[in-house]
N, C-alpha and C positions, 0 to 999 in steps of 0.2 A: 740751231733751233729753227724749226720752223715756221711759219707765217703768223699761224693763225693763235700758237702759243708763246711765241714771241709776244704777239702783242698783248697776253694775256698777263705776262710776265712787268709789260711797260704801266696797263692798268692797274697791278697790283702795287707797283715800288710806286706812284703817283697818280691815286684814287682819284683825286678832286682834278685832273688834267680837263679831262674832257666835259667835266661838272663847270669849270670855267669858261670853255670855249662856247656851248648851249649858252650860258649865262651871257655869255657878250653878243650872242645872236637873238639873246630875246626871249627863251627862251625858262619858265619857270623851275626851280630846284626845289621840291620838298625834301627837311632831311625826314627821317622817321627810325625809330627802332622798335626790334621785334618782329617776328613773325607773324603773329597777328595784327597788324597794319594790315587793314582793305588796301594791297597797292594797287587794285585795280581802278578804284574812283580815284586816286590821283592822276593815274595814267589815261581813265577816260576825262577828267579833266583840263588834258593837255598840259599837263606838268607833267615832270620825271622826279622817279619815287628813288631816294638815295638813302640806302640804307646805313644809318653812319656807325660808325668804329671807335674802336679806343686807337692807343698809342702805346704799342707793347714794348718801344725801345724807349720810350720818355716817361719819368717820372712824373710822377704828379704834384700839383703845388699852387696854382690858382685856385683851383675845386675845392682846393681845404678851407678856405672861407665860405663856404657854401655849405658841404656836406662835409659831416663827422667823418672820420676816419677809419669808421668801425663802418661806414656802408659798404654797398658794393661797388669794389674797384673798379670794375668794367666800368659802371657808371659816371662815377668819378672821372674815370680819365677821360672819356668821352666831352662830361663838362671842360674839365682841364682843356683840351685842346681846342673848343669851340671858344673859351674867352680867350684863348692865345691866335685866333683867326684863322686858323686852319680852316673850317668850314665856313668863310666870308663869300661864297659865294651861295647860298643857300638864302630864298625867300619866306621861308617857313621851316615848320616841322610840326610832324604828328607823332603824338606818342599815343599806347593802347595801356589799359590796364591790366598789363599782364603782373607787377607785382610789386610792392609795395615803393621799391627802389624806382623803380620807371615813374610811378606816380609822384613821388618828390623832385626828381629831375624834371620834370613836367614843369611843377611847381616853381622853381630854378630855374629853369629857361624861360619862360615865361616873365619872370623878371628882370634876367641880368640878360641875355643875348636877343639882339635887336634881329628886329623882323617884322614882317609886315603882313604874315598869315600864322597860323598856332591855331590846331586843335586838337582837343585828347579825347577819345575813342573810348567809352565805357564797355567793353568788354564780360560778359557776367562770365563767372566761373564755374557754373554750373551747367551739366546739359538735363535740358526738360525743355518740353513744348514752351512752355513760359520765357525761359530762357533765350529760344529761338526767336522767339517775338518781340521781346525786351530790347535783342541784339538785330532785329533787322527794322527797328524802330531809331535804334540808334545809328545804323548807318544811312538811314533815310535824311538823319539830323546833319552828318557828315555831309551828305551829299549836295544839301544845300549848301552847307556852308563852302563848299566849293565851287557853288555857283557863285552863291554872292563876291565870292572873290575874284573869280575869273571874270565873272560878267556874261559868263554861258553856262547852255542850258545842257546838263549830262542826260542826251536821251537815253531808253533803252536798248536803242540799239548802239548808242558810243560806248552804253558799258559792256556790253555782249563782246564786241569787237573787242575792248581791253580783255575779256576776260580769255577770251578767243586766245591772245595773243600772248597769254601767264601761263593758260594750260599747254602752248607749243612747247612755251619755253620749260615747265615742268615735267612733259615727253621727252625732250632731248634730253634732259642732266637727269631722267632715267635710264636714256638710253646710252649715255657717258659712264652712267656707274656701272652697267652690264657689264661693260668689257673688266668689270674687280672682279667679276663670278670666276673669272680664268684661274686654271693651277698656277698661269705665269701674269700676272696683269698685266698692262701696259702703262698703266697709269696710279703711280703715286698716292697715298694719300695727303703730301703736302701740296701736288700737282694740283687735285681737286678742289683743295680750300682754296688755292689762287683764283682756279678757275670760278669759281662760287664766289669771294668776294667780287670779281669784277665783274660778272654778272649784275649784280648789286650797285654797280655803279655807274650803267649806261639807260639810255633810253631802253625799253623792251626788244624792238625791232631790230635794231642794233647789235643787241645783245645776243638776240637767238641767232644773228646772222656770223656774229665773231664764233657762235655756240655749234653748229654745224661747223665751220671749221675745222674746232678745234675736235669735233668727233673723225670727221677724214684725218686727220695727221695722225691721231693717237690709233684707228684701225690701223696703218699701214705700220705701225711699231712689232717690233718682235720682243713680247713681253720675258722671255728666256733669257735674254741677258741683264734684266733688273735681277735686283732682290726676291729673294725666294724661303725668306724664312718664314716663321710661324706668322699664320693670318690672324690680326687682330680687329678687335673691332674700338672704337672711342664715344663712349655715353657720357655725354653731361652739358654744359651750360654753355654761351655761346663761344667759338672759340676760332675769332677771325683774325688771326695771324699763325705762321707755321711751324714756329719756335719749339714748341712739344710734338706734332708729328714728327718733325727733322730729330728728333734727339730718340721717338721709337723706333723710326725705321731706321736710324744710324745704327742704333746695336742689334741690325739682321732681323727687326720683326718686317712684315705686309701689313698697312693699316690699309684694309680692303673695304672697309663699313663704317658708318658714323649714325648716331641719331644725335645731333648736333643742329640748332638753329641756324647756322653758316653748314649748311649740310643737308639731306632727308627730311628734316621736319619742313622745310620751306618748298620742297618739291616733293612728296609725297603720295599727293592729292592732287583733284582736278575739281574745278566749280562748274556741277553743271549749268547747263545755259538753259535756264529755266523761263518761264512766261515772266517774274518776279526774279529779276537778277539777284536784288537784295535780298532776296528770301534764299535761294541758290547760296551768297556770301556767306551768311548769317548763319547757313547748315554747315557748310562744312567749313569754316574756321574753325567752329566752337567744337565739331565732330572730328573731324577728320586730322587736325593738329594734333600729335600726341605732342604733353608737355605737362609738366606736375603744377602747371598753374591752375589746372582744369580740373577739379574735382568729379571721379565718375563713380559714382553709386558702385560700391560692391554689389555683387550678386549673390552672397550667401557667404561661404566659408573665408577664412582665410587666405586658404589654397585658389580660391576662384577669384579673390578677392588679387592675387597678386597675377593670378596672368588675366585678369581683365585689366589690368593696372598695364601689366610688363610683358603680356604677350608678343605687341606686335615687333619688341626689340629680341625678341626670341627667334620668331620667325626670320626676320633681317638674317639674324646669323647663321640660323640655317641655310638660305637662301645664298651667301656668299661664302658657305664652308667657311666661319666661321672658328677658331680652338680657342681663342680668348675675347676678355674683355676690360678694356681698361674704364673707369667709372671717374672721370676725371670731373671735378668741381671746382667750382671758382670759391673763394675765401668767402663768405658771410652770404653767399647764395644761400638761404636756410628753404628756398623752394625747392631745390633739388639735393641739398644734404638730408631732409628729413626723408626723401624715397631712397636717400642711398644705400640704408641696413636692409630694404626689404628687398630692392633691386640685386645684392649681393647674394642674400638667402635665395630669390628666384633663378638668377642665373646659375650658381653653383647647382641647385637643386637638379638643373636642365644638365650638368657635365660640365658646363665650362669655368672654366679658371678666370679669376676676377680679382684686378686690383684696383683698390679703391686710393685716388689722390685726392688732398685738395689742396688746392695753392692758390698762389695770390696773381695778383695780375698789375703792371710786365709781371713775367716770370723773375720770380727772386732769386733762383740759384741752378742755373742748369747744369753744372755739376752732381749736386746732389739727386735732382729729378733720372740724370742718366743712370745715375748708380742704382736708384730704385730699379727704376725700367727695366735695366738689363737685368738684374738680377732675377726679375719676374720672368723676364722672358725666355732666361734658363731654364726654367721649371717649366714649360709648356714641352709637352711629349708630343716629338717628330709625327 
């Protein structure tokens, strides 16, 4: 294996490696979850924004005195492993109101995991002029409070530079998924979710420099000797481990595409570098993130109603010669289960073949998940 994915391979089996080493140089760890996290004012803050994880091979069992069992697993396990010290190296964390579950972990961290910074990020759910304002009022409140903690001052131009430096990094891991547009890829899609969590787990600068790397080794691949079966694509809720990729493309599909928060919805976009950065933030998280936390005004019918909703995971698949789509959901996500009958009727509507999972999180039986899988995957026409 090569250099520069090797090491990609070392950040993903031991997330928090390099999260310690910073940490013993001085260096501040915000954890944060979501996509909507500003990681920009942490980064111009001079902390590193660590976007944290569950635990797909460890059950859950401290969390359960905290949160009911009927919430979201992801969540859950995420607490689970921070009261078991996995994440002891972390000064804070920020969480956003992206949905109901995030908000009571909030609430839960906040009293059981020690720390010495916590703030949560009101997010509105709506886009309207109002909206914009409300959310670049709130990351104004952010912003302080990142002073006040650090003890400096986030000029406008130290956030420009961070943001400078989110939008490179958001260029490259477009310009990483280009080479999926190929008849033969080069690159995996459990290769990418590696690549994408550890992204998530370095300094910015760092990270777009491990990120160019890993774009040289993967040009020099001859994508004709991977897998060449049916090109699929994977929609749903976060999903940063590669336990379900490895079990599609084990039985002969291409997972070429993702609209997945460890995926496209986190690099999608660019913020531009406006007079008013917060104002720049403010637009396009709330614009530019597709995510069914975000309610957007239908425009009239039904029909318009769904590809204002589901267009831009339409075009995606065009875009990567796309034949199917797997619609994979986490267990008591109801933010993305209630878009999944309509997201079904849209993409079938478009041609494409769509199956719909939901499951729990670790994966509770991958036997059973492969025997779906394949079975679906016979039914997509060469």
């Amino acid at each position: 294996m090569s250099d520069s994915l090797q090491r990609v391979d070392e950040i993903f089996r031991d997330r928090g490696q390099r999260a310690r080493e910073l940490k013993a140089e001085g260096t501040g760890i915000i954890g944060y979850l979501c996509t909507f996290t500003p990681i920009e004012l942490i980064a111009a803050a001079g902390l590193v924004p660590y976007r944290l994880t569950g635990g797909a091979d460890e059950p859950i069992a401290a969390a359960d005195r905290h949160l009911e069992t009927i919430a979201c697993p992801y969540t859950r396990s995420i607490l689970d492993l921070t009261l078991r010290g996995k994440y002891d190296f972390l000064d804070g964390f920020v969480m956003p109101h992206s949905c109901d579950n995030v908000v009571n972990l909030y609430t839960v961290f906040a009293r059981t995991v020690e720390h010495s910074y916590a703030h949560f990020v009101n997010v509105p759910h709506t886009l309207s002029a109002p909206s914009i304002k409300f959310f670049a009022a709130e990351l104004a409140t952010f912003k302080r409070s990142l002073e006040k903690y650090t003890g400096r001052e986030i000029t406008a131009d130290n956030l420009r530079a961070a943001i400078g430096l989110y939008n490179e990094q958001r260029a490259l891991v477009r310009e990483l998924y280009a080479f999926r547009k190929r008849a033969h890829p080069p690159i995996s899609g459990s290769e990418m979710t590696r690549v994408i969590v550890s992204l998530m787990s370095l300094p910015v600068a760092e990270a777009n420099a491990l990120l160019r790397g890993v774009i040289a080794e993967v040009g020099k691949r001859n994508g004709e000797a991977r897998n060449n079966g049916p090109r699929l694509m994977i929609h749903g809720t976060g999903n940063d481990e590669t336990t379900f990729l490895e079990i599609v493309e084990g039985v002969g599909a291409q997972v070429v595409a993702d609209d997945l928060c460890f995926g496209t919805r986190s690099y999608w976009f660019e913020v531009p570098l406006t007079d008013d950065p917060l104002v720049g933030l403010a637009e396009t998280y709330l614009d530019k993130i597709h995510c069914p936390r975000t309610f957007r005004q239908s425009p009239g019918t039904h029909e318009q109603d769904l590809e204002n909703r589901f267009g831009h995971i339409y075009e995606m698949a065009r875009e990567f010669g796309v034949q199917a789509v797997i619609v994979f959901i986490m267990r008591y996500c109801d933010t993305h289960a209630f878009d999944a009958p309509d997201l079904k009727q849209y993409l079938e509507g478009k041609g494409l073949s769509v199956l719909h999972i939901e499951e729990d999180y670790p994966t509770s039986s991958v036997g059973r998940l492969k025997t779906r899988v394949q079975a679906f995957v016979e039914t997509i026409a060469p």
